[in-house]
C-alpha positions in Angstrom: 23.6 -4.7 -1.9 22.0 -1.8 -4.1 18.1 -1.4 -3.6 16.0 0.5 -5.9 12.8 1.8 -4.2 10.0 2.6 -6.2 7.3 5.1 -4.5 10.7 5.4 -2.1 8.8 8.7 -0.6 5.2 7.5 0.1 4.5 5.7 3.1 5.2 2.0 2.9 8.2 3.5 0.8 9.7 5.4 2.8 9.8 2.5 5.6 11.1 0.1 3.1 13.9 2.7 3.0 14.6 2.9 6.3 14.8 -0.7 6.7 17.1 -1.3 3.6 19.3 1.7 5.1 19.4 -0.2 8.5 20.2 -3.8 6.4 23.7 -1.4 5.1 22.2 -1.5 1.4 23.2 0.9 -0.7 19.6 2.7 -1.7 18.1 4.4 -4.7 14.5 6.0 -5.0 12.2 7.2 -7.6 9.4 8.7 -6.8 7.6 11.7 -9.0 5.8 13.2 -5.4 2.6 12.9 -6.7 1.5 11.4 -3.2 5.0 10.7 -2.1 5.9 13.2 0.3 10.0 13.9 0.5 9.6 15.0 4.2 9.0 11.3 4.9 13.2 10.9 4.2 13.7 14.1 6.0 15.4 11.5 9.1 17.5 10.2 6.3 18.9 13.4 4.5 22.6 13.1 5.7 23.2 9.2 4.8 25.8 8.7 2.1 23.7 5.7 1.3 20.7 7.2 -0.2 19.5 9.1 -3.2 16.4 10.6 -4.2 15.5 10.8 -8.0 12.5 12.8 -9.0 11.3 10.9 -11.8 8.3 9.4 -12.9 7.9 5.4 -14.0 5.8 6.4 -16.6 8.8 7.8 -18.7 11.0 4.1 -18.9 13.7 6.6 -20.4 14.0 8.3 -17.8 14.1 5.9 -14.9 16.3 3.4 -17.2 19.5 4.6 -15.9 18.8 4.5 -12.2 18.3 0.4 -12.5 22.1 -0.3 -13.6 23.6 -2.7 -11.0 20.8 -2.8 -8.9 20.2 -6.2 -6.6 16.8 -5.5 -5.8 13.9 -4.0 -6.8 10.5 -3.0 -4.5 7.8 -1.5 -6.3 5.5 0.5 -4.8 4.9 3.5 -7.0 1.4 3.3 -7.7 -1.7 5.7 -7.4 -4.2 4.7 -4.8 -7.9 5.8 -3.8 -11.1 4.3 -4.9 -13.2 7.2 -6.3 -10.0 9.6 -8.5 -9.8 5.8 -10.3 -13.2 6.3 -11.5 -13.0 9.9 -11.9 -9.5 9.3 -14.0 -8.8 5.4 -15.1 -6.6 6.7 -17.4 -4.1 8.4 -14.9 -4.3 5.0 -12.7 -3.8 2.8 -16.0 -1.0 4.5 -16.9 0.9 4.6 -13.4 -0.2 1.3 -12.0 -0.3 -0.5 -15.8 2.0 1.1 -18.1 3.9 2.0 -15.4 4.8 -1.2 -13.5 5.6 -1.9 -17.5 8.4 -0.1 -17.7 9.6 -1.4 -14.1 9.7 -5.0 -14.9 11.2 -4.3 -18.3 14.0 -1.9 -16.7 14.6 -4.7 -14.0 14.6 -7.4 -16.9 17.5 -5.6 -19.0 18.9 -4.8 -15.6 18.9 -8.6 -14.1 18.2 -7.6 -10.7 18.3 -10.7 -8.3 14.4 -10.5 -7.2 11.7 -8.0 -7.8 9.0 -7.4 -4.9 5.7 -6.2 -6.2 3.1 -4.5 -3.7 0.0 -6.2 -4.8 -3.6 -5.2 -3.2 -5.9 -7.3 -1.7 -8.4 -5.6 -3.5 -8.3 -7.9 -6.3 -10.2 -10.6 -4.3 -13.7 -8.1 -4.1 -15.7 -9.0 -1.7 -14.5 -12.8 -1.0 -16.7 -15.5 -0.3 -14.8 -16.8 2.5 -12.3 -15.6 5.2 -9.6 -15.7 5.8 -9.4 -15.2 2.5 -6.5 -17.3 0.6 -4.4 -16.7 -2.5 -6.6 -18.8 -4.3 -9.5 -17.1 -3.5 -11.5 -15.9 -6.7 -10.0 -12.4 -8.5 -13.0 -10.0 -8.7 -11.8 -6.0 -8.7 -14.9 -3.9 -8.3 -13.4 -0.7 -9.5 -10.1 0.8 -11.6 -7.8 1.2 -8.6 -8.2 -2.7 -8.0 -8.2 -3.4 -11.5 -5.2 -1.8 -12.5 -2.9 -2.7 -9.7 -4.3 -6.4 -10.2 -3.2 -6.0 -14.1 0.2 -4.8 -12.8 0.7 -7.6 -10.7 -0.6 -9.9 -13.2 2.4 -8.0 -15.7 4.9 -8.7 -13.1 4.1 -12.2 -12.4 4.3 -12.7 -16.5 7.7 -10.7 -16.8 8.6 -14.0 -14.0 7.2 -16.8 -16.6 8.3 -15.9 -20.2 11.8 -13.7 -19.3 13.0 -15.5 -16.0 12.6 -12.3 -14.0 12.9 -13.3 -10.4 10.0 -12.0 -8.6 7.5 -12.2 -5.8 4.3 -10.2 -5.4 2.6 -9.4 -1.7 -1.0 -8.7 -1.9 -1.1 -6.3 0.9 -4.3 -5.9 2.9 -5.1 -2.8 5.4 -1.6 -1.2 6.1 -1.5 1.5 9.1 1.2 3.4 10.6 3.6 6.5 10.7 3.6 8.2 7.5 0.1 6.9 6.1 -1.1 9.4 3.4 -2.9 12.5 4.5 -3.9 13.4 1.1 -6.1 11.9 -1.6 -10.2 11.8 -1.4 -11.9 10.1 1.8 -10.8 6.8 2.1 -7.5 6.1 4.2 -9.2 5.2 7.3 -6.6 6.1 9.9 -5.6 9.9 7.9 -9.0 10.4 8.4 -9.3 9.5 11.8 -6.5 11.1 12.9 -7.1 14.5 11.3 -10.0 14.5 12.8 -9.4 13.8 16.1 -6.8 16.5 16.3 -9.7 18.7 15.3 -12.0 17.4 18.0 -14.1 16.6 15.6 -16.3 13.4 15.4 -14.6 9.8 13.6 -16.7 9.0 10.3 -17.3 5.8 10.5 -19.1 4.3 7.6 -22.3 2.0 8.7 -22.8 0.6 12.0 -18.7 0.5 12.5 -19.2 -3.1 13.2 -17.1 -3.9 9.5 -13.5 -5.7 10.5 -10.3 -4.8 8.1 -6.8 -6.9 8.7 -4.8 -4.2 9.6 -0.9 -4.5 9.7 1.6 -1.9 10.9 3.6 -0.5 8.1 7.2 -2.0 9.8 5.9 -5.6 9.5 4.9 -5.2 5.7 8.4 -3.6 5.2 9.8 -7.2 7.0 7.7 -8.7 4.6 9.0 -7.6 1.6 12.6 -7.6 2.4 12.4 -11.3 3.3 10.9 -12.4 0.2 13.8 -10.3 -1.7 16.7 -12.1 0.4 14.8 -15.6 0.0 15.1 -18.2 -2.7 11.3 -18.3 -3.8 10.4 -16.9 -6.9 7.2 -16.9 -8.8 5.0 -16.9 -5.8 2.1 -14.5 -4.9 1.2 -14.2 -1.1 -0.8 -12.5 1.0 0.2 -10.6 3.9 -1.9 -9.6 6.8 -1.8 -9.2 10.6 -3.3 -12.8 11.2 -6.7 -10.9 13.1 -9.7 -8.5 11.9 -10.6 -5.7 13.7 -13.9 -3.5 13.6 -13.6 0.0 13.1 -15.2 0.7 16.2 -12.6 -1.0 17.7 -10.0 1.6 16.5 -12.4 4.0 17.9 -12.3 3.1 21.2 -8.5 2.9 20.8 -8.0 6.7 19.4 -10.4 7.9 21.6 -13.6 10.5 20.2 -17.0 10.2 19.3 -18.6 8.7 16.3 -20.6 9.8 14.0 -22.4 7.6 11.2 -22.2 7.8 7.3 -23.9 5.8 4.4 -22.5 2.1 3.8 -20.5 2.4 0.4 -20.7 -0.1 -2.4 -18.3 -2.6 -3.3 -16.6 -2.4 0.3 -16.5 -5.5 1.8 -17.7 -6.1 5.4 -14.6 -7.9 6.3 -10.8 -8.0 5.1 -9.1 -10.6 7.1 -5.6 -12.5 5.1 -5.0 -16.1 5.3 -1.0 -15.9 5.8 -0.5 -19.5 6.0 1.1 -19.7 2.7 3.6 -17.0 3.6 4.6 -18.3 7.3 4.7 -21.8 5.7 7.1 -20.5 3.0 9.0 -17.7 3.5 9.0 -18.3 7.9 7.2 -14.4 7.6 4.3 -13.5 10.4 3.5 -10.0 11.4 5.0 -8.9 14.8 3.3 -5.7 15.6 -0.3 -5.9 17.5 -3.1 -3.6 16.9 -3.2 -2.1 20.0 0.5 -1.1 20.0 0.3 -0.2 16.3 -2.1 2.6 17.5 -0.5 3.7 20.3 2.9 4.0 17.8 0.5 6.2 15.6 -0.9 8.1 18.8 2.4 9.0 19.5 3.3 10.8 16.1 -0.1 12.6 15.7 1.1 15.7 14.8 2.1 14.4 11.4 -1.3 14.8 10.3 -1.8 18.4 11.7 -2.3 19.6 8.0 -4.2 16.6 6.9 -8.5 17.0 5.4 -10.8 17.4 8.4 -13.6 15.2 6.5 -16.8 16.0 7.1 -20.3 14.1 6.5 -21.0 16.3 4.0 -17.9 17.0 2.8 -17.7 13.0 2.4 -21.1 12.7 0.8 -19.9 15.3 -2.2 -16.4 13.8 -1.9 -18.1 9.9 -2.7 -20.6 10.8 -5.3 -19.1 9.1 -8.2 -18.7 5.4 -5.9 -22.2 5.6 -5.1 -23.0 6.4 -9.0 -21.1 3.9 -10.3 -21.0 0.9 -8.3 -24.3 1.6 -6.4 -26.1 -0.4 -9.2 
């Protein structure tokens, strides 16, 4: 089979890639490197299989070409963060809106067998119940949600009026190897980890008592590949560990001190997925557990070496524009 990777170099990308490689697919990936790093294929460099196109998808004429006789389709170019979305809605309208566009149109003309959209679970807001389940009310608090909610609902559409096979994940709190190092405060685990190498003390926002679903990176790329290979189309699920776990949890697992920070608005105190729907369906359930999730990111530290020591006040300058705009 041929694979096209969206976002190919960033890190749910880049193990998507590896697991497509290991399947014997045939694999293509654009990615423009704005938080795609191409290190993260470094491992991959020599396979005959694999090729790298610097491209961006908000240009659909020049990504058009890489889509003929493609079976698949994953996309996960996107731009994340909470606070450069409300700094620069533009730049996360075009990419996550215009630009999952001119995916869904390219993989149209191209009649790929399935497309596999990475949705966010950030559309749901701060739910009223948990685990939270597909159904669940769609309330985005800021751009970053919004526009990768309007994507997904663009995808979903592409599905309904043109017969474009596809499937959308909304992914909750991914960790592993590979997880950004760049970007303002927010990755959770980039901070951590930085930090820690730094002997400096973990952030932690509030009383650390918050819980987030987290799922290691090589479950959500066994995710996505079985709902490409499977028969369902025009189905949205979640996918999530099947726990919550607190954040000072993960402290006590990476091993520092704490120190607190301001509660930010619009964060919910819990993420937790219901994944009924998807082990029901599609026979998926994650496979990694926290604890050796951590100990797999423990082990490849170094990666974040050159990663943003955050500081509290480096955070509190960092966050102004969330507190002024969705601290009313």
């Amino acid at each position: 089979m041929v694979s096209l990777v969206t976002g190919g170099c960033g890190f749910i990308g880049s193990h998507m890639v590896d697991r497509l490689l290991a399947e014997g697919d045939i694999v293509r990936v654009i990615d423009n490197f704005s938080t795609g790093r191409p290190e993260n294929l470094d491992h991959q460099k020599e396979n005959p299989n694999l090729t790298v196109y610097h491209m961006d998808i908000r240009s659909k004429e020049e990504i058009k070409p890489v889509f003929k006789d493609v079976d698949y389709v994953f996309h996960f170019a996107a731009l994340a963060d909470i606070v450069p979305s409300i700094q620069k809605p533009w730049e996360y309208y075009s990419s996550n809106v215009l630009g999952t566009y001119h995916v869904v149109e390219c993989a149209k003309d191209a009649n790929v067998k399935k497309l596999v959209y990475a949705a966010s679970s950030s559309c749901y807001g701060i739910p009223d119940e948990y685990p939270t389940k597909e159904t669940a009310e769609i309330r985005p608090q800021y751009p970053y949600a919004l526009t990768k909610r309007l994507g997904e609902e663009t995808v979903l559409h592409w599905g309904q009026v043109y017969g474009l096979p596809v499937v959308t994940l909304r992914l909750f709190n991914v960790y592993g190897t590979r997880s950004r190092t760049s970007g303002t405060y927010g990755a959770v685990f980039g901070v951590f980890l930085a930090q820690k190498l730094a002997e400096k003390p973990f952030t932690v926002v509030g009383d650390g008592n918050q819980t987030r679903d987290f799922t290691y990176v090589t479950d959500i790329a066994d995710a996505f590949y079985t709902a490409a290979v499977s028969e369902v189309v025009q189905e949205t699920f979640n996918v999530g560990s099947g726990g919550t776990y607190s954040v000072n949890h993960l402290c006590e697992l990476l091993g520092g001190e704490i120190t607190h920070i301001p509660r930010r608005p619009g964060e919910p105190d819990c993420t937790f997925a219901d994944v009924s729907k998807i082990k029901n369906v599609l026979g998926w359930e994650a496979k990694v557990t926290f604890e050796e999730g951590v100990r797999k990111v423990l082990d490849n530290i170094e990666y974040w070496r050159e990663a943003p020591v955050w500081t509290p006040d480096s955070i509190e300058n960092a966050t102004m524009d969330w507190f002024k705009y969705l601290g009313k």
